[in-house]
Every structure is written in C-alpha cells, then in structure tokens.
Steps between C-alpha positions, in 0.01 A plus 500: 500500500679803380380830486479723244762839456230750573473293902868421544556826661195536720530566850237526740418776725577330813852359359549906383417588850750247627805617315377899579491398896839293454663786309393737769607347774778228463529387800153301510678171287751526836260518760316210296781291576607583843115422556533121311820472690289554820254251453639232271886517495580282813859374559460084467456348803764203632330129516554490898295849531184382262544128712472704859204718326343166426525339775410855733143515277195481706250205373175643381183288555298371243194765554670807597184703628415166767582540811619165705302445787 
C-alpha cells in the first residue's frame, strides 16, 4: 500500500522526540550498545565448557513446588 505525497513526510511526535533527545545528547545510541553488549553479546562458548555445564545441571523434579517425603 503506498501512501500518498501529502503522508510521505509525516513523523510522529514520539519519533520527533526521539531524534530531539538523540541530537541532544549523543552519547545515548553508545550507552545503548555497551548496554546490549552487557546482556546479549557473550563470547561463544567451547563444546567441552557447554558439555561440563550439562553434565554439572541439577535435575529438577517433575512438580517443582512437592516436596519428597
């Protein structure tokens, strides 16, 4: 579906307020990252580390909330 002229240039007010609060302050986009980086960005891990984390993993019972008596 394409949109006429008079709507190709609309932007909304929250994608205005992005580009205002990114043109204020640049370093947000690199703080962004460094925060990704943090959380996702992991170095691989070699097949004999994920093979002892496997075998080192504590069995869960079936009904977690059951105690064995």
């Amino acid at each position: 579906m394409k949109l006429s002229k008079q709507h190709s240039m609309y932007e909304s007010d929250h994608t205005l307020f992005i580009k205002e609060l990114k043109a204020k302050n640049p370093a947000i986009e690199a703080g962004q990252q460094q925060g990704r980086a943090l959380l996702w960005d992991r170095p691989p891990i070699s097949l004999d580390e994920q093979e002892r984390q496997l075998k080192s993993a504590v069995k869960q019972q079936a009904y977690v909330y059951q105690n064995k008596l």
